[in-house]
Steps between C-alpha positions, in 0.01 A plus 500: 500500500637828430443762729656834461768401249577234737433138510288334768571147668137351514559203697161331597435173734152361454324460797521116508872523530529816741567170792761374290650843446480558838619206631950636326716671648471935450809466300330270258217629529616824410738370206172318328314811534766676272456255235187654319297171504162409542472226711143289500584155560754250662687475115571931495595460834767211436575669141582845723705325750717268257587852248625651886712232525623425167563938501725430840 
C-alpha cells in the first residue's frame, strides 16, 4: 500500500490463527509481522515461518 510516497507493511493474521500467533516469541512475532503476508490458515502460517528461516 502506498501511503504518502511511502510503502506500507500490511501484515494481517486471520482471526483463527491470532492463538497461534500469539502463542511465538515478540521477536518472532514481530519479524513475521514485517513480512507483508496475509496469513489465513495453518499453510501461510508455515509458508511465513519457513521464508524467516530460509532469509536467516
Amino acid at each position: 500500500m502506498l501511503n504518502g510516497g511511502v510503502i506500507a507493511v500490511m501484515t494481517k493474521i486471520d482471526p483463527s490463527m491470532q492463538e497461534k500467533f500469539n502463542s511465538l516469541s515478540e521477536d518472532l512475532q514481530a519479524e513475521i509481522m514485517k513480512q507483508d503476508v496475509q496469513i489465513h490458515n495453518l499453510q501461510d502460517f508455515i509458508r511465513c515461518l519457513e521464508k524467516i528461516v530460509r532469509e536467516g
